[in-house]
MARROTI-839623 format. One record per atom (N, C-alpha, C): residue number from 1; residue in one letter; atom name; z, y, x. Coordinates in Angstrom, 3 decimals, decimal comma. Layout:
<rs>
{num = NUM&residuo = a&atomo = CA&pz = Z&py = Y&px = X}
...
</rs>
This chain:
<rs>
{num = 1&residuo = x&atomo = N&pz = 45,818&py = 93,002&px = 109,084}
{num = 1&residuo = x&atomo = CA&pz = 45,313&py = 92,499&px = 107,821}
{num = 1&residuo = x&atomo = C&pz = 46,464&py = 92,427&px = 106,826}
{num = 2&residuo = x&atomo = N&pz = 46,321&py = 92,968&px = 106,034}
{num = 2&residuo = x&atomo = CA&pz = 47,008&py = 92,967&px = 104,628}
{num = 2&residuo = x&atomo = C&pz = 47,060&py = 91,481&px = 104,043}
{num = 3&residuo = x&atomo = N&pz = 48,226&py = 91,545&px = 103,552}
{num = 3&residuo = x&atomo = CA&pz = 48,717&py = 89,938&px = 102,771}
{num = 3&residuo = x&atomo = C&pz = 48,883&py = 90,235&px = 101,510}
{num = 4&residuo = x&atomo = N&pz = 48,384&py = 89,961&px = 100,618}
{num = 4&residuo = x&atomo = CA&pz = 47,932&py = 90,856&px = 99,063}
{num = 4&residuo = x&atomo = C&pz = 48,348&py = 89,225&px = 98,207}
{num = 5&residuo = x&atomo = N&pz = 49,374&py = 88,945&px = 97,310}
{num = 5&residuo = x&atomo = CA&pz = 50,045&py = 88,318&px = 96,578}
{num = 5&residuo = x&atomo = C&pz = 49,838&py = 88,629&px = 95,255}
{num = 6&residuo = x&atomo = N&pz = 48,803&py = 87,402&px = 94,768}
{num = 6&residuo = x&atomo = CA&pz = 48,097&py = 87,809&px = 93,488}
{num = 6&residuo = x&atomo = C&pz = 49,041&py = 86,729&px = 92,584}
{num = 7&residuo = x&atomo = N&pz = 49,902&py = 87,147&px = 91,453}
{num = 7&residuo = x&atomo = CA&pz = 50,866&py = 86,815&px = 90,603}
{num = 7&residuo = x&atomo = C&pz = 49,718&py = 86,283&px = 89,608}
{num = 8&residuo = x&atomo = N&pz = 49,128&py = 85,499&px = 89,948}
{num = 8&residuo = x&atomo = CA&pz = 48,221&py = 84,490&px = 88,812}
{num = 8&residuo = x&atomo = C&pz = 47,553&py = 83,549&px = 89,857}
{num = 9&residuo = x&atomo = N&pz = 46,977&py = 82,490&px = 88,769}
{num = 9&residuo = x&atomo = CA&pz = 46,172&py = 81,514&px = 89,712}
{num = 9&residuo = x&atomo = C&pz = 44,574&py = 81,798&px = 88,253}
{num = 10&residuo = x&atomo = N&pz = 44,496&py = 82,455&px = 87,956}
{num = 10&residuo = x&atomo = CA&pz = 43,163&py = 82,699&px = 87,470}
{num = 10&residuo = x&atomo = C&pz = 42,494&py = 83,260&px = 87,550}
{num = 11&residuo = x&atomo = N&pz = 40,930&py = 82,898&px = 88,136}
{num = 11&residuo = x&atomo = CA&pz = 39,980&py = 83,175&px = 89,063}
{num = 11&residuo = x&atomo = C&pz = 39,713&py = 84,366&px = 88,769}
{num = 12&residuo = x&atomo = N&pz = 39,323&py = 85,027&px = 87,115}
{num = 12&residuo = x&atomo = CA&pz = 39,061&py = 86,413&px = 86,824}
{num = 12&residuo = x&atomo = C&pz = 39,780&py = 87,587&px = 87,781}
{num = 13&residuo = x&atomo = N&pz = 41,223&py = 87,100&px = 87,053}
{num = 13&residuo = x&atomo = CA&pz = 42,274&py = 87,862&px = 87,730}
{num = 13&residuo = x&atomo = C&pz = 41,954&py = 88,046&px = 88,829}
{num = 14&residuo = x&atomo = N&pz = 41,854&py = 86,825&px = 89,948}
{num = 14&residuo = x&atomo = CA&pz = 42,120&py = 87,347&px = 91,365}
{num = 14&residuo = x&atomo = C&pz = 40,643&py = 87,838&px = 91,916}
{num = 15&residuo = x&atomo = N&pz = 39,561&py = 87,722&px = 91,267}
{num = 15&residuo = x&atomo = CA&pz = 38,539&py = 88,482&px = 91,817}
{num = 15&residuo = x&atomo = C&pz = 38,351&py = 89,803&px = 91,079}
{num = 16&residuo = x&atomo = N&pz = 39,458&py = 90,610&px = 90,055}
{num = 16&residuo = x&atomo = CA&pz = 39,698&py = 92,215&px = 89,570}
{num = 16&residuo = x&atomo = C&pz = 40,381&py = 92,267&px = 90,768}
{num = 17&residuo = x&atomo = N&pz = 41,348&py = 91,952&px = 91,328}
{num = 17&residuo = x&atomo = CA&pz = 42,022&py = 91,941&px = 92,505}
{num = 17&residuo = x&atomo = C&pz = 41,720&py = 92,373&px = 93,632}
{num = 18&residuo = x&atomo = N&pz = 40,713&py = 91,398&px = 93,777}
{num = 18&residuo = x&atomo = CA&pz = 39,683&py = 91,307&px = 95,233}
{num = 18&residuo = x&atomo = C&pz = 38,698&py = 92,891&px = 94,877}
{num = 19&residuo = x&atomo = N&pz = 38,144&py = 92,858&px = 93,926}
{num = 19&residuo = x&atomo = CA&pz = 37,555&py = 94,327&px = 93,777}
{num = 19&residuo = x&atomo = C&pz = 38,713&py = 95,455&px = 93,676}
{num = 20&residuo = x&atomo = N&pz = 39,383&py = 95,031&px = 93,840}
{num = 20&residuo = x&atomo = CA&pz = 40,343&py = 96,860&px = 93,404}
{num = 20&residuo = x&atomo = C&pz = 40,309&py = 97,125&px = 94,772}
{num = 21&residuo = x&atomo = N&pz = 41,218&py = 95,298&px = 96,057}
{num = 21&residuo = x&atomo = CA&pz = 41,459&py = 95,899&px = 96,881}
{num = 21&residuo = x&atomo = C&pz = 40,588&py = 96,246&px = 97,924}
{num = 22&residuo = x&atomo = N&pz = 39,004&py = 95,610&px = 97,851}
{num = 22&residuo = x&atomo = CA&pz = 37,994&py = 96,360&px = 98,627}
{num = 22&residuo = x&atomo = C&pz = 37,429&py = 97,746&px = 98,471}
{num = 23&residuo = x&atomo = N&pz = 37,811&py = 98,222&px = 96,905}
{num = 23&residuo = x&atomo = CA&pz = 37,216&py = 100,046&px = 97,271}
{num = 23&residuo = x&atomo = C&pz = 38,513&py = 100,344&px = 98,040}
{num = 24&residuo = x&atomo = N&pz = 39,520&py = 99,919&px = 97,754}
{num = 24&residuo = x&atomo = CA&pz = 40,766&py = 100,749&px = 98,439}
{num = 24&residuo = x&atomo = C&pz = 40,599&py = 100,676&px = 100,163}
{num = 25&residuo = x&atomo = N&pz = 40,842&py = 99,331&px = 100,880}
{num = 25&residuo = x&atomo = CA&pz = 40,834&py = 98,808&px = 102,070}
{num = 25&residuo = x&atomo = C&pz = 39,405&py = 98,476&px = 102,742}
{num = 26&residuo = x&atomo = N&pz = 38,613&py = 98,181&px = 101,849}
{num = 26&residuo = x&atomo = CA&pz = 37,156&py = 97,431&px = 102,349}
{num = 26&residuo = x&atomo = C&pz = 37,339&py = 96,051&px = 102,455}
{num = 27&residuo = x&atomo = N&pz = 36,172&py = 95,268&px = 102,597}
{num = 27&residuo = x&atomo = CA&pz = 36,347&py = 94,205&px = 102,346}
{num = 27&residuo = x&atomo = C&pz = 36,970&py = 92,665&px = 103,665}
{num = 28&residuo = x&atomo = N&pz = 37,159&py = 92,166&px = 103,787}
{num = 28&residuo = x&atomo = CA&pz = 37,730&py = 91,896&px = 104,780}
{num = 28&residuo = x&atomo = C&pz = 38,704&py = 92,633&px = 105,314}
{num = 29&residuo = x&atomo = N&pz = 39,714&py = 93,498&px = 104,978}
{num = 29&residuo = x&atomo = CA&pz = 41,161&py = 93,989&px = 105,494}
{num = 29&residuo = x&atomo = C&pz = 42,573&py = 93,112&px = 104,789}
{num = 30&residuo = x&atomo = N&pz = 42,266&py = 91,916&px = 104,209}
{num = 30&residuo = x&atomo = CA&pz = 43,545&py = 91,750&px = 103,859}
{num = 30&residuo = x&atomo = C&pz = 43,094&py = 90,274&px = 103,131}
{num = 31&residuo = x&atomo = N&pz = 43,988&py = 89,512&px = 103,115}
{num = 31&residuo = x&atomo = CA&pz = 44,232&py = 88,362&px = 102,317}
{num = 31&residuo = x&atomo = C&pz = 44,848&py = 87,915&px = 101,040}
{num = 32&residuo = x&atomo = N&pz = 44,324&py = 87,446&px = 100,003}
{num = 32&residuo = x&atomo = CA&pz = 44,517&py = 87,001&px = 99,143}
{num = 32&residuo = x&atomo = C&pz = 45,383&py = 85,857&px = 98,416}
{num = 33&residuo = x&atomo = N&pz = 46,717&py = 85,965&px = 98,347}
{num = 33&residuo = x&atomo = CA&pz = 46,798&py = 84,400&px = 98,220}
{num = 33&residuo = x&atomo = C&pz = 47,650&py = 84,110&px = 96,905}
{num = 34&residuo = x&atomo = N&pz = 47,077&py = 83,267&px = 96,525}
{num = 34&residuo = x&atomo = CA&pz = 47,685&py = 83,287&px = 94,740}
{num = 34&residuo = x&atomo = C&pz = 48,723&py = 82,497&px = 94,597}
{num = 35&residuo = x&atomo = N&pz = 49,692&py = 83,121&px = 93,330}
{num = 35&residuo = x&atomo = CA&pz = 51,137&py = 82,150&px = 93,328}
{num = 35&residuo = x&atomo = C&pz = 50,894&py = 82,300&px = 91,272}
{num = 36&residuo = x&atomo = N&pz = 51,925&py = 80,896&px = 91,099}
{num = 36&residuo = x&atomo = CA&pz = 51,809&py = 80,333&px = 89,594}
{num = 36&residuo = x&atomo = C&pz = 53,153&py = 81,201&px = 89,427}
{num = 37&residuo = x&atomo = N&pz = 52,698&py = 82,007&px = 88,551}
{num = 37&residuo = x&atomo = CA&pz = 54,714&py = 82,816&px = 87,946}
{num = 37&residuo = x&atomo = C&pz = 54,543&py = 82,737&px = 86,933}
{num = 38&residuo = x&atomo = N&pz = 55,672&py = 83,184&px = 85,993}
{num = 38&residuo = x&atomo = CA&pz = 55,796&py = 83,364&px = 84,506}
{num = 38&residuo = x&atomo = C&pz = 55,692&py = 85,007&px = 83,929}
{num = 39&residuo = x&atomo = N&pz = 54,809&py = 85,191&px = 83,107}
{num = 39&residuo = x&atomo = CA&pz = 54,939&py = 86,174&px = 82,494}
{num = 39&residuo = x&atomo = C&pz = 55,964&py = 86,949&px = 81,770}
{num = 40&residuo = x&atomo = N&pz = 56,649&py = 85,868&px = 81,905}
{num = 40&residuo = x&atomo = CA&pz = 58,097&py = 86,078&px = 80,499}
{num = 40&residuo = x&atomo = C&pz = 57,543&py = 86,665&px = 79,261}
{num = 41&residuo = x&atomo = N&pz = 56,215&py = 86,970&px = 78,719}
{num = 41&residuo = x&atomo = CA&pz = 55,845&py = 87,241&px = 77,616}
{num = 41&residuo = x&atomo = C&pz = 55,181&py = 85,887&px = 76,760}
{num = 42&residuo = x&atomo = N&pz = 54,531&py = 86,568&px = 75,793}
{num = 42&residuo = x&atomo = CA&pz = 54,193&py = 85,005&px = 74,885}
{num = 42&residuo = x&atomo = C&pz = 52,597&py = 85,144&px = 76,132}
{num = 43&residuo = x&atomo = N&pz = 51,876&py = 83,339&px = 75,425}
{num = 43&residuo = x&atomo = CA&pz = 50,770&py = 83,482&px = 75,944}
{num = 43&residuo = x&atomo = C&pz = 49,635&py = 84,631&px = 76,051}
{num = 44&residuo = x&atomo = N&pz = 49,540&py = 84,913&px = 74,426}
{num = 44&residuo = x&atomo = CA&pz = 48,820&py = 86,105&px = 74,470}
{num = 44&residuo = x&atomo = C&pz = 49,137&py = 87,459&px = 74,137}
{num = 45&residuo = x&atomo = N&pz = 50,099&py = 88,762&px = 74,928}
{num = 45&residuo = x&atomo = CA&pz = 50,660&py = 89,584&px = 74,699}
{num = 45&residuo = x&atomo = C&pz = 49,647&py = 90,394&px = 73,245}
{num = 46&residuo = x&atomo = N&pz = 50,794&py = 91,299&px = 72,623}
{num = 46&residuo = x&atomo = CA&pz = 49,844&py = 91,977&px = 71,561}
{num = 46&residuo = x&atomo = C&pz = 50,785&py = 93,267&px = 71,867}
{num = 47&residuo = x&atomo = N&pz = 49,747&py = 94,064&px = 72,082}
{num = 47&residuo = x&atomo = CA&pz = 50,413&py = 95,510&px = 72,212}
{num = 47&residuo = x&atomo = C&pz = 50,531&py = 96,039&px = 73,667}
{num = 48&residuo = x&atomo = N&pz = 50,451&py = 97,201&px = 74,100}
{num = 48&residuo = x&atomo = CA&pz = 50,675&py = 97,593&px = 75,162}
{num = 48&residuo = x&atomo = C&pz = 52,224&py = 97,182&px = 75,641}
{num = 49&residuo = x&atomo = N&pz = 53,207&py = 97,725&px = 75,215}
{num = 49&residuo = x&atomo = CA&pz = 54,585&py = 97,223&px = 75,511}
{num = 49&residuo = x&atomo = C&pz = 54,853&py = 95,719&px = 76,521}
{num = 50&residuo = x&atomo = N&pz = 54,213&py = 94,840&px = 74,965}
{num = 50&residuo = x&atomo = CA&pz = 54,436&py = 93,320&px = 76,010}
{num = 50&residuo = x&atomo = C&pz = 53,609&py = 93,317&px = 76,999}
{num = 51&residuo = x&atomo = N&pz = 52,063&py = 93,410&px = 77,139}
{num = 51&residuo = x&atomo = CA&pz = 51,182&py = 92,980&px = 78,191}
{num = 51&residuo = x&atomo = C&pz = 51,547&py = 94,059&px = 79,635}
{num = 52&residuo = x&atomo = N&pz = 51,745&py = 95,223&px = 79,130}
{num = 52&residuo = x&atomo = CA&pz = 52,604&py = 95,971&px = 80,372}
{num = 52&residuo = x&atomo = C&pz = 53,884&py = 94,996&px = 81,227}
{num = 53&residuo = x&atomo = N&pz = 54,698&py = 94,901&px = 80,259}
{num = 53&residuo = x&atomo = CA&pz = 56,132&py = 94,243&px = 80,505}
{num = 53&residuo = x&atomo = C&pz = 55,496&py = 92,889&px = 81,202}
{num = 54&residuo = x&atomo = N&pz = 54,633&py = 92,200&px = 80,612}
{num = 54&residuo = x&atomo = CA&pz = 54,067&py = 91,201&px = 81,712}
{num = 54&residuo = x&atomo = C&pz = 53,338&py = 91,127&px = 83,015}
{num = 55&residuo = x&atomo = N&pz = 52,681&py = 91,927&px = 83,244}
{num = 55&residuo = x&atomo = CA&pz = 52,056&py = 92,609&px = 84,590}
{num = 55&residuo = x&atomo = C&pz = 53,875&py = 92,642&px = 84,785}
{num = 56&residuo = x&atomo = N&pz = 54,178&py = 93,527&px = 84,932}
{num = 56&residuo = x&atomo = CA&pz = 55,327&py = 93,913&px = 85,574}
{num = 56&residuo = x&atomo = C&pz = 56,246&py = 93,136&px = 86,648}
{num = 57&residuo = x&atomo = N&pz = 56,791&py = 92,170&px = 85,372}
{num = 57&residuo = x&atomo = CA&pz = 57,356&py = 90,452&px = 85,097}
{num = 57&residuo = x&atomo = C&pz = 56,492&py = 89,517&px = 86,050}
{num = 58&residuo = x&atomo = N&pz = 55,563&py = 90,042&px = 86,228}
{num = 58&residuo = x&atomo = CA&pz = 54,545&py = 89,197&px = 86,818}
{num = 58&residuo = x&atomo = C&pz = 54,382&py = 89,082&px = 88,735}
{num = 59&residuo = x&atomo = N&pz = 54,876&py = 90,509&px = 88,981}
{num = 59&residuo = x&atomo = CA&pz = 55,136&py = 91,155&px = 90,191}
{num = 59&residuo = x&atomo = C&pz = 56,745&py = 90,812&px = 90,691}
{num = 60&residuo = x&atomo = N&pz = 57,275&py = 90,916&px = 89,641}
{num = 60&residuo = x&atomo = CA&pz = 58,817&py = 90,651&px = 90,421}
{num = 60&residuo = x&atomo = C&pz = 59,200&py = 89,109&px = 90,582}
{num = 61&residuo = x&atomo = N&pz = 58,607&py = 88,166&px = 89,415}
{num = 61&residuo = x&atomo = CA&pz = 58,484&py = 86,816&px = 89,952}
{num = 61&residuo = x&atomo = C&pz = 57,751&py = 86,628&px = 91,747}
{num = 62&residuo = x&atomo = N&pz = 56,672&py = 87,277&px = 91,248}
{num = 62&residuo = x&atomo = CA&pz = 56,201&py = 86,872&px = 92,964}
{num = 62&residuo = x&atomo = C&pz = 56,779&py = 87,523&px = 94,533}
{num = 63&residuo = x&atomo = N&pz = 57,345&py = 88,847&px = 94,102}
{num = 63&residuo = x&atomo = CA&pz = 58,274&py = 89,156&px = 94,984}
{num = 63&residuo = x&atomo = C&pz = 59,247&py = 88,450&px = 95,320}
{num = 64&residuo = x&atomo = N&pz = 60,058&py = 87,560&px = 94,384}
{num = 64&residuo = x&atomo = CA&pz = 60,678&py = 86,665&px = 94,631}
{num = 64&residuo = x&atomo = C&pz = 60,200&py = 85,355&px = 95,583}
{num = 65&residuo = x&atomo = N&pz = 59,283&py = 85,019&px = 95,598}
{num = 65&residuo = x&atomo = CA&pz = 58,551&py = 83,742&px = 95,630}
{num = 65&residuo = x&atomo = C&pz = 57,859&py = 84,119&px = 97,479}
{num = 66&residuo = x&atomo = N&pz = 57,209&py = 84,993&px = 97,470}
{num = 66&residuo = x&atomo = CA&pz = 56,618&py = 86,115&px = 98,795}
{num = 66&residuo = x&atomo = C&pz = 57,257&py = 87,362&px = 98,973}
{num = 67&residuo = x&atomo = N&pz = 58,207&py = 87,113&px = 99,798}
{num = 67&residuo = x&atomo = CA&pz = 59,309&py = 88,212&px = 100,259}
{num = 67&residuo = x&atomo = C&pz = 58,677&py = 89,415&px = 101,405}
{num = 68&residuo = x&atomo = N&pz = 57,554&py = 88,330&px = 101,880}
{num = 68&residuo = x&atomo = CA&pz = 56,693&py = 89,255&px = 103,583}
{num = 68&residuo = x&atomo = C&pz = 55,736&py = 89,874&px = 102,732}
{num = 69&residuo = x&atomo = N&pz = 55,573&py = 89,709&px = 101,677}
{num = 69&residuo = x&atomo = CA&pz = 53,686&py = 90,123&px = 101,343}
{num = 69&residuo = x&atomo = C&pz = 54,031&py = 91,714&px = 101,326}
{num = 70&residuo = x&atomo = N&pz = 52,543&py = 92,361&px = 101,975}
{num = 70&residuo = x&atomo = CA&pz = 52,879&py = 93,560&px = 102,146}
{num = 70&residuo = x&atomo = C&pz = 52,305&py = 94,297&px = 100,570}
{num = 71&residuo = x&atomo = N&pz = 51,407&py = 93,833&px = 99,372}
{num = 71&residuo = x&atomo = CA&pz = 51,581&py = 94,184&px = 98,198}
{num = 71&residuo = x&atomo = C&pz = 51,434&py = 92,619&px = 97,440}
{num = 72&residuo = x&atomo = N&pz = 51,960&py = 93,226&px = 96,125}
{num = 72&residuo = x&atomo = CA&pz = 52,256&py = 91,987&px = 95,028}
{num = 72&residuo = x&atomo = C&pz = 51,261&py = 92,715&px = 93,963}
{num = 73&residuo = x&atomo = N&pz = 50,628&py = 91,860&px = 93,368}
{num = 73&residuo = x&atomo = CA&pz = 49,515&py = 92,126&px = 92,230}
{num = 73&residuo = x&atomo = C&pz = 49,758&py = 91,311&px = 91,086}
{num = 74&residuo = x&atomo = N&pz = 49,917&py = 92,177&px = 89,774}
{num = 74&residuo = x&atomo = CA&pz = 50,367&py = 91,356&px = 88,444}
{num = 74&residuo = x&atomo = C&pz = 49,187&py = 92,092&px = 87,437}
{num = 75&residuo = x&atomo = N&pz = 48,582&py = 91,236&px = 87,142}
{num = 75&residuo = x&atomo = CA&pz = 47,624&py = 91,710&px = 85,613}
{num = 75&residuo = x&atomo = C&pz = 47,821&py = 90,629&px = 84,801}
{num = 76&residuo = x&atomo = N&pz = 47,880&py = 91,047&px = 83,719}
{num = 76&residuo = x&atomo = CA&pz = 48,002&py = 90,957&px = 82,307}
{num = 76&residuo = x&atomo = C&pz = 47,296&py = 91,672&px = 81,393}
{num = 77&residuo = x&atomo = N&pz = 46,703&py = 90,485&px = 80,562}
{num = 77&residuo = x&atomo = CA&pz = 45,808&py = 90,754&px = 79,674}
{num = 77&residuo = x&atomo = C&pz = 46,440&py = 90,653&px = 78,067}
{num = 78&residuo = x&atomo = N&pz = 45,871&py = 91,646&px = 77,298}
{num = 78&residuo = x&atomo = CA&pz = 46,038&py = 91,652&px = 76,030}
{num = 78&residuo = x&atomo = C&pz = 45,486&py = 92,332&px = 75,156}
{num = 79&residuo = x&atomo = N&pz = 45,879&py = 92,478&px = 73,570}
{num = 79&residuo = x&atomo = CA&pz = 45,078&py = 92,804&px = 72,604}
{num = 79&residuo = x&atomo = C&pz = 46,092&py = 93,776&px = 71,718}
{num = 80&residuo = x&atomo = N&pz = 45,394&py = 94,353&px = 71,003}
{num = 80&residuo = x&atomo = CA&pz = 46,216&py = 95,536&px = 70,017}
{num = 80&residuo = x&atomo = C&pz = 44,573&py = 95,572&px = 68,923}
{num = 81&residuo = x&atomo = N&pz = 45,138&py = 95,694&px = 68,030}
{num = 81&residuo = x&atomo = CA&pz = 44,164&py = 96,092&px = 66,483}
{num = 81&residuo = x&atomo = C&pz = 42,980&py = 94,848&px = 66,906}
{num = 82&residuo = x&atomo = N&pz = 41,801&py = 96,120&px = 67,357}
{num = 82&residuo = x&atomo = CA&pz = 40,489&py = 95,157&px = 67,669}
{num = 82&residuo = x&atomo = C&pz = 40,338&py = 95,106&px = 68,773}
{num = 83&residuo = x&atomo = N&pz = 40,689&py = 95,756&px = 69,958}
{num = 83&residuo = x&atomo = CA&pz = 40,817&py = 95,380&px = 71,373}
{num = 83&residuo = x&atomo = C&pz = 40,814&py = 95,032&px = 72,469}
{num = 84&residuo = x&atomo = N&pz = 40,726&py = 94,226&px = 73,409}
{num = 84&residuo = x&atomo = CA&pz = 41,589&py = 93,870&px = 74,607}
{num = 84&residuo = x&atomo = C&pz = 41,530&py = 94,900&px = 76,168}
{num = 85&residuo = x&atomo = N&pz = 42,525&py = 94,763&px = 76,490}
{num = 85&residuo = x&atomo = CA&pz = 42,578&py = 94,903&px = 77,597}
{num = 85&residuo = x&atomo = C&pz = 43,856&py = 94,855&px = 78,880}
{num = 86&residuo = x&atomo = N&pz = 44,225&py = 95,407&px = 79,893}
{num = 86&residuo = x&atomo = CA&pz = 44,436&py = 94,593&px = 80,932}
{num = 86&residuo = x&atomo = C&pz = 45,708&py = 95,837&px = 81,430}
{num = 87&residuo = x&atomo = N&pz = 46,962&py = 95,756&px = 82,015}
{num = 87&residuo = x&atomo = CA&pz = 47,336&py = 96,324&px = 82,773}
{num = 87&residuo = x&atomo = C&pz = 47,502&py = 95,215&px = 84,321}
{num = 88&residuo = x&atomo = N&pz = 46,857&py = 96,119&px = 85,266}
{num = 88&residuo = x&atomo = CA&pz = 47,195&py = 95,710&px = 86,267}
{num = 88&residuo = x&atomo = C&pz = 48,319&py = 96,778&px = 87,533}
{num = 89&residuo = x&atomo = N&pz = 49,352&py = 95,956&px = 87,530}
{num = 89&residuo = x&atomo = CA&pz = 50,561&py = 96,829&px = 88,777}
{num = 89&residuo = x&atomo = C&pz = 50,992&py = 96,005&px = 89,569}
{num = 90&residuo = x&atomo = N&pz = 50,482&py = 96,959&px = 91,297}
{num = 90&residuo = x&atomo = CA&pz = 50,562&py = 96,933&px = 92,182}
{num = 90&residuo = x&atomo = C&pz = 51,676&py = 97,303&px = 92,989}
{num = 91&residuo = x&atomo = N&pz = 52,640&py = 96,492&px = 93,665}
{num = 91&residuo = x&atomo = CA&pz = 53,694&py = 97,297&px = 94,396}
{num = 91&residuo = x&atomo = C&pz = 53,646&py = 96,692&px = 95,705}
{num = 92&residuo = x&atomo = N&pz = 54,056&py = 97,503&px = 96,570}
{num = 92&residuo = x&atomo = CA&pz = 54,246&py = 97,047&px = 98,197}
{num = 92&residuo = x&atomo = C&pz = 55,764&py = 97,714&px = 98,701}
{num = 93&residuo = x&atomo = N&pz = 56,273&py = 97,433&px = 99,977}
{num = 93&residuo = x&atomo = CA&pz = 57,595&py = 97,465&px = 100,077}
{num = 93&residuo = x&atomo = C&pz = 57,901&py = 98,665&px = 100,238}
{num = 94&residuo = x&atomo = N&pz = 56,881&py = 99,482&px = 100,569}
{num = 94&residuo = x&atomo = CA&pz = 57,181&py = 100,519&px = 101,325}
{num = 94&residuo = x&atomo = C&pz = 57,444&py = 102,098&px = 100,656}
</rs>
């Protein structure tokens, strides 16, 4: 079973999460477990640049934090003109 380290504690987030990683794995292959990090961006990113850079930011805080997890999950949400939307990045050790 997979140990899947979701870099937010908000419920949206970790159930885009939970759906990405059941088409990938199916459901029941892996565990979920959420950690509070910092984005290092403002609250609400504007522009692809920052809300990228926060997903990102978002993953290497929790790598820090969960050193065993076999992937780290960072989404970040944001807006540009009229907008929104989301980068989510996934890394594992391997």
């Amino acid at each position: 079973m997979y140990h899947v380290v979701a870099a937010t504690t908000n419920p949206a987030k970790i159930k885009a999460i939970q759906l990405a990683f059941d088409d990938v794995f199916g459901a029941g292959q892996y565990r979920i477990e959420s950690v509070d990090v910092a984005s290092g961006v403002s609250l609400q990113p504007i522009g692809n640049h920052e809300t990228r850079t926060g997903s990102r930011q978002r993953v290497m805080e929790a790598r820090q934090v969960r050193p065993e997890a076999d992937f780290w999950v960072g989404v970040e949400a944001g807006i540009e003109e009229n907008m929104t939307f989301a980068w989510m990045t996934i890394e594992n050790p391997h």
